[in-house]
C-alpha positions in Angstrom: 0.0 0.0 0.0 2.6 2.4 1.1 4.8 1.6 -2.2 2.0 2.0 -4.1 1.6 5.5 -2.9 5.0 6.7 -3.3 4.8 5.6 -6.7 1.4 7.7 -7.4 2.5 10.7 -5.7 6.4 10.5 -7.2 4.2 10.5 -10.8 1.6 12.7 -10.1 4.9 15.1 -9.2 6.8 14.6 -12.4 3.8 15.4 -14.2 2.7 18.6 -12.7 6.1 19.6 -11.5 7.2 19.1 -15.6 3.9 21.1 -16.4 5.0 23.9 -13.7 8.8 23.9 -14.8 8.1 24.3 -18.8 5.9 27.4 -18.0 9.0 29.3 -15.9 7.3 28.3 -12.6 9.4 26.4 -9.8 8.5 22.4 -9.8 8.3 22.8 -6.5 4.8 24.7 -6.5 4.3 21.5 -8.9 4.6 19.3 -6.0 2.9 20.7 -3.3 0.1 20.9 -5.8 0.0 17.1 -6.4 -0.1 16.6 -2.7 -3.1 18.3 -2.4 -5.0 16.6 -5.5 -4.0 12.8 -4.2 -4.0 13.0 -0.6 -5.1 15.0 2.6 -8.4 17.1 3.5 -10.4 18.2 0.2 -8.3 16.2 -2.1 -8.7 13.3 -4.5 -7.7 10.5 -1.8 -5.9 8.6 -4.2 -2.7 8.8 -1.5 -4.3 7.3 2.0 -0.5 6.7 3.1 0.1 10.6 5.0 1.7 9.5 7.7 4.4 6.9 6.7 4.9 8.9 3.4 5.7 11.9 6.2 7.9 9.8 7.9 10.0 8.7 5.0 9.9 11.9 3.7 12.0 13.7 6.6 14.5 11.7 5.4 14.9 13.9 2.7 15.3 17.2 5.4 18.0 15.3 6.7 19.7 15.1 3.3 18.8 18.7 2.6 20.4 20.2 5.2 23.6 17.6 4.9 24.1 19.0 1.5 23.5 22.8 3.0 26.7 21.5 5.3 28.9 20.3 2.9 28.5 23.7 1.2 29.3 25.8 4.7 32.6 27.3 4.3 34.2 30.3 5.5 35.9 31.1 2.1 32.6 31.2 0.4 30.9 33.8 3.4 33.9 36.1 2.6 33.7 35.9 -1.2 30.1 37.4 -0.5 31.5 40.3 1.8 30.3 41.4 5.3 26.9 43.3 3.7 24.6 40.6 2.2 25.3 38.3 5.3 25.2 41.3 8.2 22.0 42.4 5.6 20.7 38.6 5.9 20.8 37.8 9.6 18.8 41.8 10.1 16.6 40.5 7.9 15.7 37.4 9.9 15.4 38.9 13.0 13.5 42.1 12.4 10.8 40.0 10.2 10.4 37.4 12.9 10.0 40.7 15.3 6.9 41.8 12.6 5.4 38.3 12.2 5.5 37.6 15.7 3.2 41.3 16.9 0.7 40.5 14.1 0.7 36.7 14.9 0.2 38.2 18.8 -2.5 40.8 17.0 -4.9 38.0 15.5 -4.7 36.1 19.0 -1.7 33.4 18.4 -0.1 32.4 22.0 3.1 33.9 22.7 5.1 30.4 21.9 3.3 29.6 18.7 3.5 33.2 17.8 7.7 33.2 18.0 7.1 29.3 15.7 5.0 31.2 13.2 7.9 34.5 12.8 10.6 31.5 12.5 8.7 29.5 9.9 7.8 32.6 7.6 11.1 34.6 8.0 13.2 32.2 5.5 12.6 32.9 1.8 13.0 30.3 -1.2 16.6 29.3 -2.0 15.4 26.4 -4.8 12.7 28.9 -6.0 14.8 32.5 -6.4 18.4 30.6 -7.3 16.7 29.0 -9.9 14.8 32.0 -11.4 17.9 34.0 -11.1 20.3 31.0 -12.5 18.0 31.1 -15.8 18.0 34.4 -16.1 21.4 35.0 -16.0 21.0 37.9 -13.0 22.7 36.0 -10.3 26.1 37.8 -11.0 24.1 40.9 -10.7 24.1 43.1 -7.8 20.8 42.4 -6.6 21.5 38.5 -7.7 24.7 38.8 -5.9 23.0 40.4 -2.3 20.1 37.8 -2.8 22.3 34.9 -2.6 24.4 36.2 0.2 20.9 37.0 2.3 20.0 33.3 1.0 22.9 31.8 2.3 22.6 33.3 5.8 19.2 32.5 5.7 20.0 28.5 5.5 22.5 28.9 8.3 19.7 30.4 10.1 17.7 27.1 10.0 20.1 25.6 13.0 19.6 28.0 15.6 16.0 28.1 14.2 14.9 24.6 14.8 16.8 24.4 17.8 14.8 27.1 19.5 11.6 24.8 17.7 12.4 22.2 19.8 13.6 24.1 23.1 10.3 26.0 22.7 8.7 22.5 23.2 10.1 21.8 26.2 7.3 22.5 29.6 8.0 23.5 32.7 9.4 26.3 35.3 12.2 27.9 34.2 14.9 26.5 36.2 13.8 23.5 33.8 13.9 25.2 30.6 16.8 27.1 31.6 18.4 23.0 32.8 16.5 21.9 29.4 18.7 24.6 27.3 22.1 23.5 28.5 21.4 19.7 28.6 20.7 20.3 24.4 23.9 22.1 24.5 25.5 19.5 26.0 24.5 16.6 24.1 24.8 19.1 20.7 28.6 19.0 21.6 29.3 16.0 22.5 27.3 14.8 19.1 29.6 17.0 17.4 32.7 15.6 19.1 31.5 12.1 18.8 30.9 12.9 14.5 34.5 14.7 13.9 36.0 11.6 15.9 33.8 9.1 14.0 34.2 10.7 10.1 38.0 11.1 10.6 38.3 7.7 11.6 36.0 6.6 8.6 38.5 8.3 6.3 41.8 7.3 7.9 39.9 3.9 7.9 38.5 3.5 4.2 41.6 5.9 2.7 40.3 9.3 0.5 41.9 7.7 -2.5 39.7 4.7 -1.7 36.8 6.5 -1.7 37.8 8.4 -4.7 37.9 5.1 -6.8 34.7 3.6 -5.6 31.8 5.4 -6.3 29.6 3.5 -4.5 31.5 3.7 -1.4 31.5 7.3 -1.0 27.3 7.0 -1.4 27.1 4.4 1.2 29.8 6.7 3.5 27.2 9.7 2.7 24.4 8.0 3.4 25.4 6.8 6.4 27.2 9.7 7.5 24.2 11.8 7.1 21.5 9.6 8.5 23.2 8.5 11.5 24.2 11.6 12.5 20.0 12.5 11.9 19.1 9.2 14.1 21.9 10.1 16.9 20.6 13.3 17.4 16.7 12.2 17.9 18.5 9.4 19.9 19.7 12.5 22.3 16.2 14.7 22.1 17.8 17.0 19.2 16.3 17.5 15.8 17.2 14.8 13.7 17.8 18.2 10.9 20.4 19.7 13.4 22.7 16.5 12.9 22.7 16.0 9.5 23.7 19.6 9.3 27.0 19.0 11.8 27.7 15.7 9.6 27.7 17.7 6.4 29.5 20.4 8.2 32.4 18.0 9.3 32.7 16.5 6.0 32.9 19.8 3.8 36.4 20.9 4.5 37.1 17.1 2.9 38.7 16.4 -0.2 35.4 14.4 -1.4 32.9 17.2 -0.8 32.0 17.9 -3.9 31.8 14.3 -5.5 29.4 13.7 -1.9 27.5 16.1 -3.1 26.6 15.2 -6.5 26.6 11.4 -5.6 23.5 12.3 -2.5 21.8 14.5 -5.1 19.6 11.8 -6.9 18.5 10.3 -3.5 17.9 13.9 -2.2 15.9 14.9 -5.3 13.9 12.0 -4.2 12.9 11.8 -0.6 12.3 16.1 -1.1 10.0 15.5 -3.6 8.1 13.2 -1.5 8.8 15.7 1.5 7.0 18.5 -0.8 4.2 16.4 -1.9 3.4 15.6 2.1 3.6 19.1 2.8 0.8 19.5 0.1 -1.3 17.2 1.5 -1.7 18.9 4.9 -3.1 21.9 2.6 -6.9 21.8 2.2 -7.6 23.3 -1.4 -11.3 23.8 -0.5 -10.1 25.8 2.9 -7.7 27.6 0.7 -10.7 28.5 -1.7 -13.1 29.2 1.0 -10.7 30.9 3.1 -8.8 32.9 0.1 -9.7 36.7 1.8 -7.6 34.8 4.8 -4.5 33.3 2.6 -4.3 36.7 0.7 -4.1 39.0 3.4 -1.2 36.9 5.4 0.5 36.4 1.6 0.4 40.1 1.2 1.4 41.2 4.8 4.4 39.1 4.1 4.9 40.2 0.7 5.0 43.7 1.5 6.5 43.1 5.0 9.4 41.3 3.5 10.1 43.8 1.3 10.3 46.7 3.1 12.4 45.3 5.5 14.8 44.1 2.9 14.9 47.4 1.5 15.6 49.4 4.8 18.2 47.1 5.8 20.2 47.2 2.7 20.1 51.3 2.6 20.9 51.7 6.1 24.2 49.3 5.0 25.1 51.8 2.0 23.5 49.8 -0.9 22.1 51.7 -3.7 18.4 52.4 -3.8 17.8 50.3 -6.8 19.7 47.3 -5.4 18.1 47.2 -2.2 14.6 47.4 -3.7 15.6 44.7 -6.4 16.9 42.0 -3.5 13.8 43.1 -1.3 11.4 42.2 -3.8 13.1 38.7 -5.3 13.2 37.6 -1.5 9.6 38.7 -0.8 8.0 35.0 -0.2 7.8 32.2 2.3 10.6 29.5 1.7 10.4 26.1 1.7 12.0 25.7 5.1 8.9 26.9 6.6 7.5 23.2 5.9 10.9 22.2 7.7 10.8 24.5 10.9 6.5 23.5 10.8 7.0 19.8 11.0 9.6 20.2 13.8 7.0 22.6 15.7 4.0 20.1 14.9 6.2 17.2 16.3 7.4 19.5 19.4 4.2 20.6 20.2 4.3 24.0 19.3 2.9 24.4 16.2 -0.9 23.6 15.7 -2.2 22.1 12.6 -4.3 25.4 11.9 -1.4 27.3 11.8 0.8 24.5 9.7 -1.9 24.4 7.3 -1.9 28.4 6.8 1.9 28.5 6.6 1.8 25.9 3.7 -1.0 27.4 1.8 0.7 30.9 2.0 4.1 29.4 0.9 2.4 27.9 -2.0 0.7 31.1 -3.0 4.3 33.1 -2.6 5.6 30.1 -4.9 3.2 31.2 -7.7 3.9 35.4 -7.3 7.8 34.2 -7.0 7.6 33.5 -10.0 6.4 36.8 -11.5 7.9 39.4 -9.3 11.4 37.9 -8.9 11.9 38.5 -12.7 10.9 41.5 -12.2 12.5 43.0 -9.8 15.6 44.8 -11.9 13.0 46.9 -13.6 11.6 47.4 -10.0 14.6 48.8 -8.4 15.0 51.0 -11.4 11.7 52.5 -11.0 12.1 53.0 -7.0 15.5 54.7 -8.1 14.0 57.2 -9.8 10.9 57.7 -8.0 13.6 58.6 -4.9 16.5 59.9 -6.5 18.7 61.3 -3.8 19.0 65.1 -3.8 22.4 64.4 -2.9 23.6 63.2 -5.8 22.3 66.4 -7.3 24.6 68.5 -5.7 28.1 65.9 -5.6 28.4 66.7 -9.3 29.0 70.2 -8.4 31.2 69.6 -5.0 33.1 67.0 -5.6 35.0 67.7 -8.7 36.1 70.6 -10.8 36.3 69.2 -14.3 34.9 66.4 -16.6 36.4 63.2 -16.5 38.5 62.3 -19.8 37.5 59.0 -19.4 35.4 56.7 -17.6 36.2 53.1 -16.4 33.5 50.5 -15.5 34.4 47.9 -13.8 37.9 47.4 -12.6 38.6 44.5 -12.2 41.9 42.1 -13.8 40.9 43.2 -17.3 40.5 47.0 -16.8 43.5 47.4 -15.0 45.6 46.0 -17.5 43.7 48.1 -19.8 44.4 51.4 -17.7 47.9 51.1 -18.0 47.8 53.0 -21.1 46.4 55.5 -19.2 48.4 56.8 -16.8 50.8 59.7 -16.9 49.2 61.0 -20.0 48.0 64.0 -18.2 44.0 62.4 -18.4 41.6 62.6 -15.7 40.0 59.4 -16.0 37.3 57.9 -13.2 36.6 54.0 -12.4 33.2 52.9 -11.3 33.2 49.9 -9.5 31.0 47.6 -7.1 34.2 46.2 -5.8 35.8 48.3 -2.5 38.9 46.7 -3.4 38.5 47.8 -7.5 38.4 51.6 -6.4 41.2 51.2 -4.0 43.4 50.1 -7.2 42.0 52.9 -9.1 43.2 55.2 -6.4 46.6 54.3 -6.7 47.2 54.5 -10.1 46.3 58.2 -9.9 42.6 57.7 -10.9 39.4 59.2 -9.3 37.1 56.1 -8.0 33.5 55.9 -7.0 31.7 52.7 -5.5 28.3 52.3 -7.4 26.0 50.1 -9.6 26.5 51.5 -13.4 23.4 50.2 -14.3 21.6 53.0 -12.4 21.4 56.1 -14.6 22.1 58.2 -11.1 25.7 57.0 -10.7 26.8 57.8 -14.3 24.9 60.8 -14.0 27.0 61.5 -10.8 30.1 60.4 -12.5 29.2 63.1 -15.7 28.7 61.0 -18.2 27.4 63.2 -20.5 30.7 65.3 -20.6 33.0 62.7 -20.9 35.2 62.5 -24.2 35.5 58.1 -23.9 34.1 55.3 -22.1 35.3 51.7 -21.7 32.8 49.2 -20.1 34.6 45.8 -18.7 32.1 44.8 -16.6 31.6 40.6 -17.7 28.1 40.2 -17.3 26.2 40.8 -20.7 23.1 42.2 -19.6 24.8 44.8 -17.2 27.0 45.3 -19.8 24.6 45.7 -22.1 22.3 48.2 -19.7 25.0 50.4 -19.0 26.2 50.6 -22.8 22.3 52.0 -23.4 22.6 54.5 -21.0 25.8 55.3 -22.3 24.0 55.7 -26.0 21.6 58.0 -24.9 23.3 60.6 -22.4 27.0 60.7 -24.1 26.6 60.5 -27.5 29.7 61.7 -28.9 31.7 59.8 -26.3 34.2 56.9 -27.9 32.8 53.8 -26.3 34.9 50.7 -25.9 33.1 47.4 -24.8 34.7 44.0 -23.5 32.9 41.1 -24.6 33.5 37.8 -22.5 31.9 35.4 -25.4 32.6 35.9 -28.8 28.8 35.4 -29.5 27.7 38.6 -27.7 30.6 40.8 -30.1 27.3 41.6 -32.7 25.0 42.3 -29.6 27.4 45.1 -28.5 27.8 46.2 -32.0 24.3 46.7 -32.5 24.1 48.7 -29.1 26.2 51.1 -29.7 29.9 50.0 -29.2 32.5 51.3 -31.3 35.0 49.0 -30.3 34.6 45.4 -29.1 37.1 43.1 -27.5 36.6 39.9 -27.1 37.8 37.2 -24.2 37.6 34.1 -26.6 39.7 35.9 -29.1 42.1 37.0 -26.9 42.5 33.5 -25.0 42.9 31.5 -28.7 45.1 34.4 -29.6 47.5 33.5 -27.0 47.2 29.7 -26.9 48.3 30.1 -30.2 50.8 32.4 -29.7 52.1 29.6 -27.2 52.0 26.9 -29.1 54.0 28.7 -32.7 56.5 29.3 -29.6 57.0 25.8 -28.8 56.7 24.8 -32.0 59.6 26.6 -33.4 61.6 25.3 -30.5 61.5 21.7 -31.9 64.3 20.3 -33.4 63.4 19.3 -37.4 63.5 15.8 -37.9 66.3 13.9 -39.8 65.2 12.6 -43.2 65.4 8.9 -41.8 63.2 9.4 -38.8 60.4 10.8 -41.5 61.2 7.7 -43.2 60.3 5.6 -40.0 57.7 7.1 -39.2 56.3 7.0 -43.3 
């Protein structure tokens, strides 16, 4: 019975997730969906299997958050930069704050109330990484804040589901408080116990053992992850919290990666099943019945979400059009809210009302996800000039006395190579840059640097553009590239603009657009390769008439 169950609602999720996924729409939202046709209150009841299909499925949490440990590194948090995490962990806080006074306000208890601002703080990692992926905009500012925000958003879901589970505990609170450091306890012995038992499964198997049997380094995953999952329910923890440690302990190894992509079918699995179980707690007919309800809490979120995004990331320096852009892509309830809900239902904390409201607003946040996070460049640009600062207005006229010569975007490797040609020729020349670091090197080659996002009209405006005799654009993402080469067009007109082009494909694009010049990464790269290999070439020795004989 219970086989035959998975096997309906594994199809009935391939089909509708495939459906969702060919129309731009996350197959996530696709999954839910079928949970809530086949099993659960108002539903088909062609799945009668909830419970056990539950069960099995948290066995997919445990691998999600595994896999969210082998990718916790320190390197990759400072890559990001201090802003989008400092920006991220704000975030969390201050909308848990909000969620939990209007979860108080509508007559939630003060426990469930804190449950409900944990489970809707998080927003969608598979939902806005994916949109962003296929749109190319994650290496844009607002794709690059987003992720950063994202990424302390997952390490949020530790400390998150351990208060879910201290929150369960009853008593005075000498007992909570005793409660509190008894988790503690046992959270660092389990994490003693796991580093001992993973480096002696390594020392023990060998890495290049592992390396050449595939199948080995599954069955170590596996059973890496899992165990740590059942050792920490074994010690009152949530099984989630383990996993995480295991996939921690095991990131800084030199299998990580080949971990990761070997766990990924089985994950895709046992989530899919975790997705479709979350659907079935969601009444469709409630939903439909209760949509005045459901729209309200989706749009306090919405809009609640937003604006604090937005605040945070101004207060921290970012641009008015980036903050707005990253507010409004990370507007929605994530999927971890079905994580953080099932650990408060099973704790006691969370009621199945409440659950059920949760799932059906994350469901309706998938859909709008999918329209608004595409939107939001054209967003930000719209909220940057609806409140264009008036100090930018008067920095043209303060901060420097004549045009720039030239103008610099992006400063990175390329561009600096580039600029060489341009000092000591008696040239003023400014670099734009997102990069701290980019403006620093601009300063000390003589040049005048500004931090800002040349895709917003304000900062070439503030950078005077329009008097500027040449332009060179290095920035390697095509649509920025492209953007700022159209504002370019259109404000500087007789400026000599030179474009880098990192694929050969986009030369025309640029061409079309505007660029008098285009320089190409391919070219360059086959240029030299080829240079290298003439070089080596004409440093072998000819060969003697006999060996050419031999060889004949």
């Amino acid at each position: 019975m219970i086989l035959r169950d998975i096997v309906i609602l594994l199809g009935a999720s391939l089909l509708v997730g495939g459906l969702f996924s060919r129309f731009g729409q996350s197959p996530i939202v696709g999954y839910l969906l079928a949970g809530m046709m086949l099993g659960g209150p108002g539903s088909l009841h062609a799945v009668s299997s909830e419970q056990e299909i539950e069960a099995i499925a948290e066995l997919g949490v445990a691998l999600l958050l595994f896999s969210l440990g082998l990718e916790f590194s320190i390197e990759r948090l400072k890559k990001l930069g201090a802003k989008p995490l400092l920006g991220g962990a704000a975030q969390v806080v201050l909308t848990m704050l909000m969620a939990f006074l209007g979860a108080v306000t509508f007559g939630l208890g003060a426990q469930e109330a804190v449950a409900f601002g944990a489970m809707v703080a998080l927003s969608s990692t598979a939902v806005v990484l994916r949109i962003l992926m296929e749109r190319g905009d994650i290496e844009m500012p607002h794709g690059r804040t987003s992720l950063g925000v994202l990424l302390t958003q997952d390490m949020a879901v530790v400390p998150l589901a351990l208060l879910m589970t201290i929150m369960g505990g009853e008593g005075t609170t000498r007992e909570i408080a005793w409660d509190i450091g008894r988790l503690l306890l046992m959270a660092s012995g389990l994490i003693v116990g796991l580093y001992l038992l993973t480096r002696v499964a390594v020392l023990t198997l060998g890495t290049l053992t592992l390396h050449r049997n595939r199948e080995l380094t599954v069955i170590f995953a596996v059973v890496t992850g899992l165990g740590a999952a059942w050792a920490s329910h074994a010690v009152g923890i949530s099984p989630a919290l383990g996993a995480f440690v295991a996939g921690m302990l095991l990131g800084s190894s030199a299998f990580a990666t080949q971990i990761r992509a070997d766990i990924s079918p089985l994950q895709v699995i046992l989530l899919t099943l975790f997705f479709g179980a979350a659907g079935m707690v969601a009444d469709p007919v409630w939903i439909l019945g209760n949509w005045h309800i459901v729209g309200i809490v989706v749009a306090g979120l919405t809009l609640g979400k937003l604006l604090v995004i937005w605040l945070i990331f101004l207060a921290l320096g970012q641009t008015s059009r980036v903050a707005a852009a990253t507010g409004l892509s990370l507007a929605q309830v994530g999927e971890f809210a079905f994580v953080l809900g099932s650990i408060g239902r099973s704790s006691g904390v969370v009621a199945e009302s409440t659950y059920a409201l949760v799932v059906s607003a994350a469901i309706v946040s998938f859909f709008l996800s999918a329209f608004l996070v595409p939107l939001a460049p054209q967003f930000g640009n719209w909220v940057a000039r609806l409140f264009r600062s008036s100090a930018s207005a008067t920095g043209d006229v303060t901060q420097r006395q004549a045009p720039p010569d030239v103008i610099v975007i992006g400063f990175g490797p390329a561009a600096q190579i580039a600029s060489r040609a341009l000092v000591d020729k008696g040239l003023l020349v400014t670099v734009i840059d997102l990069n701290h670091e980019g403006v620093r090197k601009a300063k000390q080659l003589g040049f005048q640097g500004q931090v800002g996002d040349a895709t917003q009209s304000d900062v070439l405006d503030h950078a005077r553009l329009r008097e500027c005799k040449a332009v060179l654009i290095t920035v390697p993402h095509h649509k920025s590239a492209i953007t700022i080469l159209e504002h370019v067009r259109k404000d500087a007109t007789n400026a000599h603009v030179i474009v880098r082009s990192r694929y050969a494909m986009h030369t025309d694009t640029f061409v079309t657009a505007g660029a008098h010049a285009v320089s190409g990464d391919e070219e360059q790269v086959g240029e030299g390769l080829a240079s290298h290999l003439h070089e080596w070439m004409g440093k072998q020795e000819p060969l003697e008439e006999s060996e050419l004989e031999e060889m004949i």
